[in-house]
N, C-alpha and C positions, 0 to 999 in steps of 0.2 A: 504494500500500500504506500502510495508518495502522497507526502504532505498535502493539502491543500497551495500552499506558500511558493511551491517548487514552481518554479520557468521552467529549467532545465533540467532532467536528468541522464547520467551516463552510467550505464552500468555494462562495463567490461567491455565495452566498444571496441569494434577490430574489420577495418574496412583494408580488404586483400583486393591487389589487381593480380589477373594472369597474362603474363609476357611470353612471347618466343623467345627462345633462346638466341635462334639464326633469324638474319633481316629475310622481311617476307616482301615483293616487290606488288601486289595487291590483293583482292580478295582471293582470286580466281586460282593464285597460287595456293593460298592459305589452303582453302577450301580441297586444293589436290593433294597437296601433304597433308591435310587432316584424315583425308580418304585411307590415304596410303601409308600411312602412320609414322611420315619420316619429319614428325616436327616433334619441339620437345618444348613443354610450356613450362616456365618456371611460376611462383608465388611470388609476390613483393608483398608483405604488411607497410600499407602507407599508415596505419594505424592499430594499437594493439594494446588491451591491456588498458584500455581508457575509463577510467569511472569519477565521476564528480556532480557534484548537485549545486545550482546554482538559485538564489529566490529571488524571487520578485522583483523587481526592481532594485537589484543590485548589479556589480559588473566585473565582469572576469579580461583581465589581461592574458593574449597568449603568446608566450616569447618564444624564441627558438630558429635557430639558424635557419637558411634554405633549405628545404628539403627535407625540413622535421617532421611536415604533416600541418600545420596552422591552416593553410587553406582549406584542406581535405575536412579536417575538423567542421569547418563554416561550412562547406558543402552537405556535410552530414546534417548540421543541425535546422540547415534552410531546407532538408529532404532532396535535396539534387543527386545526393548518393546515398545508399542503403546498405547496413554494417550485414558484415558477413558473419561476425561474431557480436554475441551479448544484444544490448539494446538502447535505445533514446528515446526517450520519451520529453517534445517539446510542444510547452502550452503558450495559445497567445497566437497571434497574426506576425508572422516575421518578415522583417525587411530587410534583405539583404544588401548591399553595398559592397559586390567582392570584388567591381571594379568597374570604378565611376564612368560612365559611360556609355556600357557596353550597352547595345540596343537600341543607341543614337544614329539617327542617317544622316552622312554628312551630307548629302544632295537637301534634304530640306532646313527651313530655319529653322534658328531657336526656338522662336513663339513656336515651332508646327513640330520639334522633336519634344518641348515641353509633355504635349499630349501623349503625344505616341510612346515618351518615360512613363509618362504617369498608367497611362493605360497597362503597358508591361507589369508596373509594379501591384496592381488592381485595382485601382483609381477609375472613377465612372470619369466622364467630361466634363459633367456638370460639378463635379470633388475639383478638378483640375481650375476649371475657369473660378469658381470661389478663391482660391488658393494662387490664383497666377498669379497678381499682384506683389503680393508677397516673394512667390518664386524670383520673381523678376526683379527686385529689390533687393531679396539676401544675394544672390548672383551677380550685381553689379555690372550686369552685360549692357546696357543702356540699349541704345540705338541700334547696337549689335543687334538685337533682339531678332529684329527679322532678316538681318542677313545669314545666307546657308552656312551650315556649321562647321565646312570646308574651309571658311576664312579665319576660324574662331583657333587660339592659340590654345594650347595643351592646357593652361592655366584657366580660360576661359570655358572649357568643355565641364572640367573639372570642376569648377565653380556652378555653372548651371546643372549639373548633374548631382551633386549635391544638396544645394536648395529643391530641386525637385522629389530626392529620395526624402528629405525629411521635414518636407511642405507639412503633412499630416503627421504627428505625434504617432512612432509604433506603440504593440506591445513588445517588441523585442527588435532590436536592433542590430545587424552583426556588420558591423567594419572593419575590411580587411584592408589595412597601411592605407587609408584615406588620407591623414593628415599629414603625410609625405608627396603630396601634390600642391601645385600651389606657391603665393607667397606668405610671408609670416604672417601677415596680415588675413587672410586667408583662413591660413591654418589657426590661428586663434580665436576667427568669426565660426568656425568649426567645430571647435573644441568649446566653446562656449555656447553653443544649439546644446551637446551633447550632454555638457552638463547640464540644461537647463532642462531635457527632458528625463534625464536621472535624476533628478530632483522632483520630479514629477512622478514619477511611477514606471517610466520605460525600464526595459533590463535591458542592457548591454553588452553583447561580446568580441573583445576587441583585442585584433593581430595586430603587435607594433614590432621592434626593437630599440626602439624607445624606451628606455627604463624609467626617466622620468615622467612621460605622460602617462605612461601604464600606472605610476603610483598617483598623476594625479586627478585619472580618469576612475579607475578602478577599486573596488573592495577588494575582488580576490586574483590571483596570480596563478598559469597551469605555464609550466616551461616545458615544454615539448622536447623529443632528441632521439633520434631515428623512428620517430611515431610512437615513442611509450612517452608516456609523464614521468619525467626525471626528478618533477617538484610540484607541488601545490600545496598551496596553504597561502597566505596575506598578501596584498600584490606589494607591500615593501620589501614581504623578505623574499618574495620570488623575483621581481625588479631586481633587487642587490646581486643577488646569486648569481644571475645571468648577466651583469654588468659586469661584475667579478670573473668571471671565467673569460 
């Protein structure tokens, strides 16, 4: 039985891919060495051995080199991938952020990717147009607005895509190295949304290498390292740890 309180839980989480061992040059091949039994597929655990419980409106830093698993983690808990071991159980409407952007066409404008964001994300039109104003203000894109998104600089994408993932207050937020886009400026009108909807009642789960925003974003701290948890427990003393190493 899990608490009433619990956002998140993880118990024994272990998401395996299966790889060929030899390069395969398209399906056509795969599919004739599968027949004929001359391929050999290995296991990769991108994750293993993962348990933690997260409440309510609180927020977990996730540290850990390339290739620890952090992303894979975000992917599990937004349901984009499905553990092959143990289990997740995640409550609440989640809003993913694993990379700002993505699902923007550069062939149309701002004003016309604002919608086509928010729809991705599950925003009716009519949630969008209440909300635009806004969008269009924390973004700072001005007049940009309706020019196509092909002339918009990396900073600029970044920025409207942003304001649009957290136009509408979540129940559960996952941002994966968001606040490493951007200028300071930026990334501080950022970091101060975030805090203001963890303040509020959002739960938050956030991949950085930032050890200081991790402590001054976060409650709790999971350091990741070859896909198992090396560390959990306070995001100071998981911060330190992996600042330390």
């Amino acid at each position: 039985m899990i608490a009433d309180n619990i956002a998140i839980h993880a118990d024994n989480l272990g998401i395996c891919f299966r790889m060929p061992t030899e390069p395969i040059s398209g399906t056509k091949d795969l599919f004739v060495r599968a027949v004929q039994k001359k391929i050999h597929i290995d296991e990769f655990w991108a994750l293993r051995h993962i348990s933690f419980d997260l409440d309510r409106g609180n927020s977990i830093g996730i540290m850990g080199r390339n290739g620890a698993g952090k992303s894979t983690l975000l992917k599990v808990i937004s349901r984009v991938l499905s553990p092959k071991e143990g289990r997740i159980v995640v409550r609440g409407k989640v809003f993913p952020m694993l990379e700002l952007g993505a699902g923007f066409n550069p062939d149309l404008t701002g004003h016309e990717n604002i919608y086509l964001y928010g729809n991705i994300l599950g925003l009716t039109n009519d949630q969008v147009t209440r909300f635009y104003d806004g969008i269009v203000d924390f973004s700072e894109i001005g007049s940009f607005i309706h020019a196509p998104l092909r002339s918009y600089s990396s900073g600029m994408v970044a920025r409207l895509a942003f304001a649009t993932a957290t136009a509408v207050q979540p129940d559960l937020l996952l941002a994966d190295e968001i606040l490493s886009v951007g200028d300071a400026a930026f990334q501080e009108k950022c970091l101060a949304r975030m805090k203001h909807y963890l303040a509020n009642g959002t739960t938050i789960v956030f991949v950085s290498h930032s050890a200081n925003t991790v402590k001054e974003i976060c409650n709790k701290g999971l350091w990741l390292e070859h896909g198992q948890a090396k560390l959990f427990g306070s995001a100071q003393e998981v911060a330190d740890a992996y600042a330390a190493s």
